[in-house]
VOPAGU-2260 file (C-alpha; in pm, 1 decimal, decimal comma):
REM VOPAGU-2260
SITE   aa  ch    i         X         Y         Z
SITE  UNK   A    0    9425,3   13395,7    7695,4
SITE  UNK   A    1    9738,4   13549,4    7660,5
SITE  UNK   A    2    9723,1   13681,5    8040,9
SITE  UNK   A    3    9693,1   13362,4    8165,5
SITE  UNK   A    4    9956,7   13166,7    7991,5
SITE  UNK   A    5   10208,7   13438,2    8088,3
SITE  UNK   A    6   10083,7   13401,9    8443,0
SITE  UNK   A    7   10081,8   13043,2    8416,7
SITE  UNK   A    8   10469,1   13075,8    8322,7
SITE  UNK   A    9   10575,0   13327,5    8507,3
SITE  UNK   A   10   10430,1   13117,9    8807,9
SITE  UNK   A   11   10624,6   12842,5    8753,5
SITE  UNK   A   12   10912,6   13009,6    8670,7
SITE  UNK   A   13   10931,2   13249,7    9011,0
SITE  UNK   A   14   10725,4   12931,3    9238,5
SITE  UNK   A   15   11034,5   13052,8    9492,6
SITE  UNK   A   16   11067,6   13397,6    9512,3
SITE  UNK   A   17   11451,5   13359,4    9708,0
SITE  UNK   A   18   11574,8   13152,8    9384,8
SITE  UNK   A   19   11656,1   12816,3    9304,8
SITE  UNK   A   20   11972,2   12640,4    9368,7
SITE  UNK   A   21   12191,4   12591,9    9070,6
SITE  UNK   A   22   12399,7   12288,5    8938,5
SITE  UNK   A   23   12747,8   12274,6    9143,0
SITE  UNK   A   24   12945,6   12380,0    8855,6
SITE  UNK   A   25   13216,1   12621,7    8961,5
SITE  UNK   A   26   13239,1   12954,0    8871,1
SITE  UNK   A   27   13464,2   13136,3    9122,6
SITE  UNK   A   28   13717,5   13007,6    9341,8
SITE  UNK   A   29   13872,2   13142,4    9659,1
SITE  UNK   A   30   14257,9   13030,0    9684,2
SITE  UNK   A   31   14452,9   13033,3   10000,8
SITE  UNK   A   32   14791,2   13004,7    9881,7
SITE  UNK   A   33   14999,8   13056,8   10241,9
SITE  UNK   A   34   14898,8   13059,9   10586,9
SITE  UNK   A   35   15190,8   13328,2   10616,1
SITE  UNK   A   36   15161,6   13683,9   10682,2
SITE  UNK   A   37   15390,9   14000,0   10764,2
SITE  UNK   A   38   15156,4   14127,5   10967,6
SITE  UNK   A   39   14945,2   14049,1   11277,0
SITE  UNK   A   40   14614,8   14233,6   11219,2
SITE  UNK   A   41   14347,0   14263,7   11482,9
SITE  UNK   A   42   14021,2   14192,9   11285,2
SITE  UNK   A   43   14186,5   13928,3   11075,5
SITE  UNK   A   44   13944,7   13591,2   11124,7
SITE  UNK   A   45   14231,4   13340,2   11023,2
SITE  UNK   A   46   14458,4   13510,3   11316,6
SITE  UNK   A   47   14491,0   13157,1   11442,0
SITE  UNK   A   48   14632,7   12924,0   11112,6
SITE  UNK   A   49   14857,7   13272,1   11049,3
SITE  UNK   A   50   15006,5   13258,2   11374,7
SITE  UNK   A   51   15126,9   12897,5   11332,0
SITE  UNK   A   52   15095,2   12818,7   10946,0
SITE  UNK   A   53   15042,0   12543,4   10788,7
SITE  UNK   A   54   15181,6   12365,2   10443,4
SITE  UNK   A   55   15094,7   12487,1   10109,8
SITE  UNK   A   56   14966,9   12334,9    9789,7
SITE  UNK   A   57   15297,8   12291,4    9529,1
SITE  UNK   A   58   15299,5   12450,1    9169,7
SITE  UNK   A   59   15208,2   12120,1    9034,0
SITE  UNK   A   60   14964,4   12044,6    9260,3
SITE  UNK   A   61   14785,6   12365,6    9174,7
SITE  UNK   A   62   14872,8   12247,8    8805,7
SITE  UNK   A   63   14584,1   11981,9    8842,9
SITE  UNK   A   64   14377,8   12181,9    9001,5
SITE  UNK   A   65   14326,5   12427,4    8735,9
SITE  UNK   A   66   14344,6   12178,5    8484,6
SITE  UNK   A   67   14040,0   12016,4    8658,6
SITE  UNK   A   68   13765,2   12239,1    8633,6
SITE  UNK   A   69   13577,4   12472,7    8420,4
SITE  UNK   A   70   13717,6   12791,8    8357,1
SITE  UNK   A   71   13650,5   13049,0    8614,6
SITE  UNK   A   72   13508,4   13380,4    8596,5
SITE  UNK   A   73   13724,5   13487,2    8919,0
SITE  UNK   A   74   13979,0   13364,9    9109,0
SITE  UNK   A   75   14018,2   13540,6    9477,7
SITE  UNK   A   76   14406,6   13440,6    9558,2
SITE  UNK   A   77   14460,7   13485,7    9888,1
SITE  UNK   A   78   14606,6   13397,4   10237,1
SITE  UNK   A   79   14831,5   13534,6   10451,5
SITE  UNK   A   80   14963,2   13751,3   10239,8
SITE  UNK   A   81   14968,2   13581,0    9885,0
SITE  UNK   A   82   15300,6   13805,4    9787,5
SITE  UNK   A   83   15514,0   13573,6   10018,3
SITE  UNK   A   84   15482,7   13305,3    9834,9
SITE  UNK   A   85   15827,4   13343,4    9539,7
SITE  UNK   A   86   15607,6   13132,0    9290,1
SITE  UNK   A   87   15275,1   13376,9    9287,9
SITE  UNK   A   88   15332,8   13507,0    8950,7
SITE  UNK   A   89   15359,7   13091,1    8817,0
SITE  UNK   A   90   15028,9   13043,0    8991,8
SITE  UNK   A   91   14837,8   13375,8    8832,5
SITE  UNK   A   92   14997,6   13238,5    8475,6
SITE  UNK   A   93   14853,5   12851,3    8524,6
SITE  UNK   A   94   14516,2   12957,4    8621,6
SITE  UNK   A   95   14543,3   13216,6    8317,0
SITE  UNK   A   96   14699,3   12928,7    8085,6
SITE  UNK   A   97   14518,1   12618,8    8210,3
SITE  UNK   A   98   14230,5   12715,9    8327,4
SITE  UNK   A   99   14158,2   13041,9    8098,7
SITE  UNK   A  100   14012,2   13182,1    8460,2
SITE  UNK   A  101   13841,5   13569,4    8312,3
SITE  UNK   A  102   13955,7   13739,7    8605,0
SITE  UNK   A  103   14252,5   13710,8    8880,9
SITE  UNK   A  104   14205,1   13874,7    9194,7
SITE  UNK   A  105   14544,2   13918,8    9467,5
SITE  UNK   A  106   14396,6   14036,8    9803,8
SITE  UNK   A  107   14737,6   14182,7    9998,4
SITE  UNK   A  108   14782,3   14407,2   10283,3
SITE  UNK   A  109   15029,2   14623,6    9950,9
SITE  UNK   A  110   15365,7   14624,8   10145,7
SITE  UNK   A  111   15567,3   14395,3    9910,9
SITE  UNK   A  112   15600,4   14669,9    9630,4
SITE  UNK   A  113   15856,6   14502,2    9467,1
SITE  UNK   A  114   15680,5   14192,4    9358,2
SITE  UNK   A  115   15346,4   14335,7    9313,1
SITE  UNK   A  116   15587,8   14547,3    9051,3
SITE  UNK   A  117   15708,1   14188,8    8917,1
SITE  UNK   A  118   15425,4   14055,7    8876,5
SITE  UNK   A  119   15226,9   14358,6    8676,5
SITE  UNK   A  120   15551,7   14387,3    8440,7
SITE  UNK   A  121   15506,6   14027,8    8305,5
SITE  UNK   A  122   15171,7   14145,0    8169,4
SITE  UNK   A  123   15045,1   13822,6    8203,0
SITE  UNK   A  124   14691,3   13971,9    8220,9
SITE  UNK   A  125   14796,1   14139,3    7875,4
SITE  UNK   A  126   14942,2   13817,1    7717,2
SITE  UNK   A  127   14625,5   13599,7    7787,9
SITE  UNK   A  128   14362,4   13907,3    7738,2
SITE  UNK   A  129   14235,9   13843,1    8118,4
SITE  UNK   A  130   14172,2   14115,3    8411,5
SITE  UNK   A  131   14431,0   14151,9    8704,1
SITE  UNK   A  132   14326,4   14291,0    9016,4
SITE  UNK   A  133   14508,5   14399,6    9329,4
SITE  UNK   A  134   14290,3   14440,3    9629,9
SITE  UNK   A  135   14503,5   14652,2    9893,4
SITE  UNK   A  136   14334,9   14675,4   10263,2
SITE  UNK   A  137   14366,4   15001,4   10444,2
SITE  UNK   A  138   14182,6   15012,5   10720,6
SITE  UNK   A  139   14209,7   15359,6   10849,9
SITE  UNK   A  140   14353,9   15724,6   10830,2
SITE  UNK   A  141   14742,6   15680,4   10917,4
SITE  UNK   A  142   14728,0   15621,8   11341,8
SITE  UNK   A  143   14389,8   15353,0   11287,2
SITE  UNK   A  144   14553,4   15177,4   10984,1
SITE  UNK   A  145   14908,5   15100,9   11207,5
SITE  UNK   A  146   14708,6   15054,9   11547,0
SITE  UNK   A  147   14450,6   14784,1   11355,3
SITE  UNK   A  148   14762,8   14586,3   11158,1
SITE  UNK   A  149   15013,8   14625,7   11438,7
SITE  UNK   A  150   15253,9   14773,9   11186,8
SITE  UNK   A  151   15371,1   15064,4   11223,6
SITE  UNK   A  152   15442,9   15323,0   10953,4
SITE  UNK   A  153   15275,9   15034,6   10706,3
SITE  UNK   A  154   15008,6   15320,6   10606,6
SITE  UNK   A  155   15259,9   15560,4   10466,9
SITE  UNK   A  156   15427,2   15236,6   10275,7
SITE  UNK   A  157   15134,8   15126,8   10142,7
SITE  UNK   A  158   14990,1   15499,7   10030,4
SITE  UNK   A  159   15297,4   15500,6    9791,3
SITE  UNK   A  160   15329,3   15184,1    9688,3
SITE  UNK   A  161   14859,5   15262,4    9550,9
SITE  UNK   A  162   15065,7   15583,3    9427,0
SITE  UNK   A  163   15250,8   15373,6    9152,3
SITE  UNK   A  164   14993,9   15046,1    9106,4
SITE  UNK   A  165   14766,9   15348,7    9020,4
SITE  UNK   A  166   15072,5   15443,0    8784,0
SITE  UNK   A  167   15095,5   15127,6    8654,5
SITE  UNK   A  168   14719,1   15050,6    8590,0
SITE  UNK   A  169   14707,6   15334,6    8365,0
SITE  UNK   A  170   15006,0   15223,1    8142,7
SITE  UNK   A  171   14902,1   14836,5    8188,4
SITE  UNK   A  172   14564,2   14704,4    7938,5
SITE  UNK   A  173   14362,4   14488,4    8197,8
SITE  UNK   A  174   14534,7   14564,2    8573,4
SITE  UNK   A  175   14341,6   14781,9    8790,4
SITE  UNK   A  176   14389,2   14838,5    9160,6
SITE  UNK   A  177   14111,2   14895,0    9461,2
SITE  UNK   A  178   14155,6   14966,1    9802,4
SITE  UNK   A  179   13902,0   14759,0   10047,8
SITE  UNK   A  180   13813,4   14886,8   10392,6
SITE  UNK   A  181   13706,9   14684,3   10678,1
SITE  UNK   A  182   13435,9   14867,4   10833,9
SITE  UNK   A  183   13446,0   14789,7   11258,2
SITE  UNK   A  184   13406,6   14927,4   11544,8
SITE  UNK   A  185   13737,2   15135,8   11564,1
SITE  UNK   A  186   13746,1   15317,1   11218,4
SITE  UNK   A  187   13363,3   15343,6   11127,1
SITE  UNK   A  188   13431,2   15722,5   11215,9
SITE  UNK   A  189   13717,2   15789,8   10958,5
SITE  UNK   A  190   13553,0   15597,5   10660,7
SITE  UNK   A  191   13438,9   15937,7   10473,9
SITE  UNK   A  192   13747,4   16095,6   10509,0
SITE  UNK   A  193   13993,7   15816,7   10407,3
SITE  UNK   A  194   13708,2   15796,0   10108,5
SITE  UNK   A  195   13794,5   16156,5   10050,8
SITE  UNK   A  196   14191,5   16076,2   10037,4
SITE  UNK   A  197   14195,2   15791,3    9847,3
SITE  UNK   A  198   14016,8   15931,1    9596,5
SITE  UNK   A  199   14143,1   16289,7    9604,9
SITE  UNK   A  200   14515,4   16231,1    9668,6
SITE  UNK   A  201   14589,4   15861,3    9550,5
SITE  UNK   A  202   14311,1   15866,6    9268,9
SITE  UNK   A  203   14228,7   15475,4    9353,9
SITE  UNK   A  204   13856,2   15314,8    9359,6
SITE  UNK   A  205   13760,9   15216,7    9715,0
SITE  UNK   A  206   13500,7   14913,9    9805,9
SITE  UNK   A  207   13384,1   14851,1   10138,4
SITE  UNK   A  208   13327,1   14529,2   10354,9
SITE  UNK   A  209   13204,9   14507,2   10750,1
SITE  UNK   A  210   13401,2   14318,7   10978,9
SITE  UNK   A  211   13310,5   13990,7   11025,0
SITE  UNK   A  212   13330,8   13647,8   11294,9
SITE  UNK   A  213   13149,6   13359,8   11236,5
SITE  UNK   A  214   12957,6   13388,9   11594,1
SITE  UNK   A  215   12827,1   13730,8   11473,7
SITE  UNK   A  216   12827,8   13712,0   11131,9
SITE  UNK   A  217   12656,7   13343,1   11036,0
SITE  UNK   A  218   12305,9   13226,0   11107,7
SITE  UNK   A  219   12190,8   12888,0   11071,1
SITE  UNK   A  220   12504,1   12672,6   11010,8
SITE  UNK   A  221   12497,7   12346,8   11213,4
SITE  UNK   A  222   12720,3   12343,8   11448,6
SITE  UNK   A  223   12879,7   12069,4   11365,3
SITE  UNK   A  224   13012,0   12199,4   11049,1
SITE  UNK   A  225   13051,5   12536,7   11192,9
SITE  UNK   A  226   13364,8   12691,7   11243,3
SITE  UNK   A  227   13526,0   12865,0   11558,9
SITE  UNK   A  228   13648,5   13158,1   11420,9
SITE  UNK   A  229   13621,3   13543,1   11515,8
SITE  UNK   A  230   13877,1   13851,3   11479,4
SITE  UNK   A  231   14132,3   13836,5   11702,3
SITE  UNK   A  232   14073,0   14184,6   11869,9
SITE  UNK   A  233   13829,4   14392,7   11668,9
SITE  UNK   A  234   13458,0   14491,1   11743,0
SITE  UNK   A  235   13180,5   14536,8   11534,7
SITE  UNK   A  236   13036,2   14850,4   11472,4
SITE  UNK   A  237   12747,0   14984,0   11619,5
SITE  UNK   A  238   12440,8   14821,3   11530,5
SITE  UNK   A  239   12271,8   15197,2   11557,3
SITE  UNK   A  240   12495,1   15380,4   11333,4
SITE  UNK   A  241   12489,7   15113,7   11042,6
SITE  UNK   A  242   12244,1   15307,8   10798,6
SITE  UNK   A  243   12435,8   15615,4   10863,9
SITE  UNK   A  244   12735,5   15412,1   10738,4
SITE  UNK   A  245   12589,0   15302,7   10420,7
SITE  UNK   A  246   12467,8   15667,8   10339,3
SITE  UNK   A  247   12843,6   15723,4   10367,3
SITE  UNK   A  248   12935,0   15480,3   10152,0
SITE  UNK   A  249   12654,0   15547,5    9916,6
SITE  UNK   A  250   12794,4   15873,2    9850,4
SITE  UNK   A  251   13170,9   15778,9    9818,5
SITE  UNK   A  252   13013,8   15579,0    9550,9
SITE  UNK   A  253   12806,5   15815,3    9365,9
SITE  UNK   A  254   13165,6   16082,6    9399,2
SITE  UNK   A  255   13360,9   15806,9    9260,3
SITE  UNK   A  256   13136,7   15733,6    8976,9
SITE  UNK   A  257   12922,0   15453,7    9039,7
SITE  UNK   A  258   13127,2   15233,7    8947,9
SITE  UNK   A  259   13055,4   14971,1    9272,7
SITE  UNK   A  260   12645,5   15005,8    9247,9
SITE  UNK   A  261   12660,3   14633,8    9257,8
SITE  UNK   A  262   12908,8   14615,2    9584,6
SITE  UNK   A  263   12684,5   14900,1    9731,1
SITE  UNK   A  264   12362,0   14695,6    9705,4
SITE  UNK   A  265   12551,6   14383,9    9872,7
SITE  UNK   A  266   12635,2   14612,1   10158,2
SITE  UNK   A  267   12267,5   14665,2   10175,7
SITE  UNK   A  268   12146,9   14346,5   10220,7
SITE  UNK   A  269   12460,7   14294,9   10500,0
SITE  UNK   A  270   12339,0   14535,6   10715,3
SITE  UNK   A  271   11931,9   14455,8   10690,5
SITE  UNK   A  272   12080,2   14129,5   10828,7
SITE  UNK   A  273   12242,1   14268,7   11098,5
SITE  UNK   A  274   11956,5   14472,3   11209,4
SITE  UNK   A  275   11714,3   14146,2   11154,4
SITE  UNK   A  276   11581,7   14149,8   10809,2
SITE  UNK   A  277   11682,4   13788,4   10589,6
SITE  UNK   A  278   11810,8   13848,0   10268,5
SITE  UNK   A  279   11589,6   13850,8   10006,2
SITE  UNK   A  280   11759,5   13527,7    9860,7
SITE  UNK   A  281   11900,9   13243,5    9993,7
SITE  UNK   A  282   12261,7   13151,2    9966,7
SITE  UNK   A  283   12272,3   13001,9    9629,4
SITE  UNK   A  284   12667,3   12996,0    9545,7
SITE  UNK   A  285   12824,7   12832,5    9856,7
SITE  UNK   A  286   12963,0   12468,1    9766,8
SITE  UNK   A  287   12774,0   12486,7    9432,9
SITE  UNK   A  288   12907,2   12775,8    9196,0
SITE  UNK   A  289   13196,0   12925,2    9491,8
SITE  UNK   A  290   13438,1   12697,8    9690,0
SITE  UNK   A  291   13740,1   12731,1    9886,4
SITE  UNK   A  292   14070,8   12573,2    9855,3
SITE  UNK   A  293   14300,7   12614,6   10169,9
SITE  UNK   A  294   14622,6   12638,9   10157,1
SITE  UNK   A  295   14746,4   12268,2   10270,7
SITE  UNK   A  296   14466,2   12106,0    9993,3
SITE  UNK   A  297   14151,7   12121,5   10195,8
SITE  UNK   A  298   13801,9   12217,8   10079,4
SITE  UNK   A  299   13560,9   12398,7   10203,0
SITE  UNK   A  300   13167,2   12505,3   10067,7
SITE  UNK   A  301   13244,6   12859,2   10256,9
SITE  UNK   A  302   13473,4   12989,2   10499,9
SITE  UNK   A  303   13239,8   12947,7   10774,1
SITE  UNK   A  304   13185,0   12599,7   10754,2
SITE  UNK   A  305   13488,6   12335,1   10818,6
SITE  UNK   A  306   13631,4   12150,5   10551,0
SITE  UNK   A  307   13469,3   11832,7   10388,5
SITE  UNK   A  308   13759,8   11673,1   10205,5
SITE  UNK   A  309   14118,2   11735,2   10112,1
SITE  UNK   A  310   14253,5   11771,9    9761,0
SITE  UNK   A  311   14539,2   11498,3    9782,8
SITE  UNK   A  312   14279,3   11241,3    9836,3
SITE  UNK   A  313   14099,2   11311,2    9465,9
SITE  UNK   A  314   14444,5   11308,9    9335,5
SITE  UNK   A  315   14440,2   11755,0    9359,2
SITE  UNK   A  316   14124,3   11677,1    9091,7
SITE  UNK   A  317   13905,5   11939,1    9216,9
SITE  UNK   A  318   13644,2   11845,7    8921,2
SITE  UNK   A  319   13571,5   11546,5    9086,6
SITE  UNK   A  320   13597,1   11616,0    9449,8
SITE  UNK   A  321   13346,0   11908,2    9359,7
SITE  UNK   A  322   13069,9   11626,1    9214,6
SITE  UNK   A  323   13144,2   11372,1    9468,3
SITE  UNK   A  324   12954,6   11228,3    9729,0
SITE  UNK   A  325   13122,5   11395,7   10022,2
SITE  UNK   A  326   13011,5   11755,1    9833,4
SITE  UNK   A  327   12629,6   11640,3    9816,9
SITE  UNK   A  328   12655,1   11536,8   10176,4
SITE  UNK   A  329   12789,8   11932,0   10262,5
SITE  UNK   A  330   12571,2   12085,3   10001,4
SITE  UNK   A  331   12231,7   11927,5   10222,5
SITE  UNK   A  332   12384,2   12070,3   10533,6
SITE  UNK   A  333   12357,4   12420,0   10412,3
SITE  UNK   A  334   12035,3   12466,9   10274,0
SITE  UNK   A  335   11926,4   12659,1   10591,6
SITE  UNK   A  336   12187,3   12883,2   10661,3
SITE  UNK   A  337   12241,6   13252,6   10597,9
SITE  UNK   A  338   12584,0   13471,1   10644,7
SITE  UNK   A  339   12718,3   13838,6   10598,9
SITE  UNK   A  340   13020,7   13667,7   10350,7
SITE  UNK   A  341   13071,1   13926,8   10117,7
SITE  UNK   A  342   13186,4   13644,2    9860,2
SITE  UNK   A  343   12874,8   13460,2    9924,6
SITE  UNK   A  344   12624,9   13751,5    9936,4
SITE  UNK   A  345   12760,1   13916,5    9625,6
SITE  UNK   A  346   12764,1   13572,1    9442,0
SITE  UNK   A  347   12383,4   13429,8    9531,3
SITE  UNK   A  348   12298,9   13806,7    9481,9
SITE  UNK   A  349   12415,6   13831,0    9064,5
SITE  UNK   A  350   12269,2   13434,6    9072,3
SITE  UNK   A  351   11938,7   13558,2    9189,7
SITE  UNK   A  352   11917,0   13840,4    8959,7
SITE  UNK   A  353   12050,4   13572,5    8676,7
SITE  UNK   A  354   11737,5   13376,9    8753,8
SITE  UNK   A  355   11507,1   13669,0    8776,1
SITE  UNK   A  356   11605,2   13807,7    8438,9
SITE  UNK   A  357   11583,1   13450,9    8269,6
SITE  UNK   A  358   11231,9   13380,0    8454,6
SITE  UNK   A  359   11128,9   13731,8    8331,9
SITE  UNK   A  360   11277,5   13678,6    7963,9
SITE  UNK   A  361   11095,0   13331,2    7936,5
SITE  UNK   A  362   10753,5   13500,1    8030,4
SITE  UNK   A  363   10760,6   13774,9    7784,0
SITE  UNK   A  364   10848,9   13553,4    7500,2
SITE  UNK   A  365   10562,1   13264,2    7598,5
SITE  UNK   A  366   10341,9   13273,3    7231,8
SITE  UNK   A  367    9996,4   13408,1    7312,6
C-alpha cells in the first residue's frame, strides 16, 4: 500500500517530465540601462541599437520600477556599456534600497576603471548586506581580444584594471569579479590558454558562454514576435569541435575549483541543442520569472522575442505591466519555443530542478 500511494503521488507530481510553468512572478531582471558603448564589437547581437542609440529610462523612472515588484534575486544591468551612464552607482543603490534585489550584476567590457573603482568604494553591496558582481568580457589572448572588440590595446587595459577589482574583491565583503568568454568561431582555439592566464596570472574566476544570433541560436519562436538580430561579424564555432570545447571548459572548471558546476551543466545542455538534442526542460522563466527592460522603457519576455509593451504606458509600474493582459497574450506565444539564452537556460534549468526536488520531497513524505 505504501508503494502505490507514493507512485500515485509521485505520478502526479512529475505527469510532465520537462516541468511545469510557474506563476509570472519575477525573480530576475535583465536591465538595459544605455544603448551606448565605447566599443564596436564584432559578435555583439545589439550592434544595431549601439550604433545609433536610443533614450534611456531616468533615475526616477527606474525609481518606480523597483518600487513595483517583488524583490529580485538578480539583477543583470546591462547595455552598451552600463559604466557610461554618470548615475550607475544611484541605480545599483535603488534596486538595493527599494527593491532589496539579493544580487546586482554589471556586465562591462572593464575599460572604465575609474568608476568601476567608484562604484566598489561606496560599498553599497556592504551597506545593504547584498552581492556585487562585475562581469568583464575578454574574448581572447591579447591580438583576438583587440581584433574581436575593434579596440586596440583594450586587452592590456582591461588585464590591469581584473588586476585591482581582484584587489578590491578581496578587501570588499560581498564584491566579486568574473571574467566571461564568448566562445565563436575565431577564439575557440585560445580558450584553454586564456583559462590558464586568467587564472594563473590575474587569479580571477572565468565562466563561459557560446556566441549567439537569433537565426542560429532560437528554435520555435513565431516569427512574428521574433527578432532580426545576429552578431555583426562573428561565426559560430564548429559544430564538430563543440564536445571538445566543453571538455575544455570542464577542466578549467574542475582547476578553478568547481565553483561554476552549475554554469558548466548549462553549457551542456547549449551544445546538445546545437548538435540536435532538446533540452531536457522547456523554457520555464521567459516572461514569467525573467524579463527584460530596454533601455528607452520597453519590455520584452526574452531578448529574442520583440517587445510587447512599454513601461511609460503602465505609468514605469512594471508589477502591473508584468500581470497584464498584453503579458498573457506573449506568455501563450512562447510555449513552443526553445533557445541557447544563457539567461533563459540557466533560469528554467534551477526552476526545473526546483520542481524536481519539491515533487521528490512531497513523495517521500506521502503517510503510508
Amino acid at each position: 500500500m505504501r508503494f502505490s500511494k507514493w507512485f500515485h503521488q509521485s505520478k502526479d507530481q512529475l505527469s510532465d517530465p520537462r516541468g511545469s510553468y510557474p506563476d509570472p512572478t519575477l525573480k530576475d531582471l535583465i536591465l538595459f540601462v544605455t544603448e551606448r558603448c565605447n566599443m564596436r564589437c564584432d559578435h555583439c547581437l545589439f550592434w544595431r541599437r549601439i550604433d545609433r542609440p536610443g533614450q534611456e529610462l531616468t533615475l526616477e523612472q527606474l525609481h518606480s520600477v523597483a518600487d513595483s515588484i517583488p524583490p529580485l534575486r538578480t539583477l543583470a544591468i546591462t547595455g552598451g556599456e552600463p559604466f557610461l551612464r554618470p548615475d550607475l552607482p544611484e541605480i545599483v543603490e535603488t534596486f538595493y534600497q527599494r527593491n532589496h534585489t539579493q544580487h546586482i550584476q554589471v556586465n562591462t567590457n572593464g575599460l572604465l576603471m575609474e568608476r568601476m573603482t567608484d562604484l566598489v568604494e561606496l560599498d553599497l553591496a556592504l551597506r545593504f548586506e547584498k552581492h556585487l558582481t562585475y562581469q568583464v568580457s575578454v574574448d581572447g589572448l591579447e591580438d583576438t581580444h583587440d581584433r574581436l572588440r575593434q579596440t586596440p590595446g583594450s586587452f592590456k587595459r582591461i588585464m590591469e584594471n581584473l588586476k585591482l577589482l581582484v584587489a578590491y574583491s578581496k578587501t570588499h565583503p560581498f564584491f566579486r569579479v568574473v571574467v566571461l568568454t564568448n566562445v565563436n568561431g575565431r577564439n575557440y582555439g585560445e580558450i584553454d590558454a586564456l583559462g590558464h592566464y586568467l587564472w594563473e596570472e590575474i587569479g580571477v574566476p572565468h565562466v563561459y558562454d557560446l556566441v549567439r544570433g537569433v537565426s542560429f541560436s532560437s528554435w520555435g519562436i513565431p516569427k512574428e514576435i521574433r527578432v532580426d538580430e545576429d552578431p555583426r561579424n562573428c561565426d559560430f564555432p564548429p559544430l564538430d569541435k563543440l564536445e571538445s570545447i566543453l571538455d575544455i571548459i570542464k577542466n578549467i572548471n574542475t582547476r578553478e575549483g568547481g565553483q561554476f558546476d552549475q554554469c558548466v551543466r548549462q553549457l551542456e545542455i547549449q551544445i546538445e541543442q546545437y548538435l540536435g538534442k532538446p533540452a531536457p526542460f522547456r523554457c520555464l522563466t521567459a516572461g514569467r520569472t525573467v524579463g527584460v527592460v530596454y533601455s528607452d522603457g520597453s519590455i520584452a519576455a526574452c531578448e529574442f522575442t520583440t517587445p510587447f509593451a512599454t513601461l511609460s504606458e503602465y505609468d514605469y509600474d512594471l508589477g502591473v505591466l508584468w500581470r497584464s493582459q498584453e503579458a498573457d497574450q506573449r506568455r501563450s506565444q512562447i510555449t513552443r519555443c526553445a533557445c541557447s539564452h544563457t539567461c533563459f537556460v540557466l533560469t528554467s534549468l534551477q526552476e526545473w530542478e526546483e520542481q524536481r526536488e519539491r515533487a521528490n520531497m512531497t513523495a517521500q513524505t506521502v503517510p503510508g
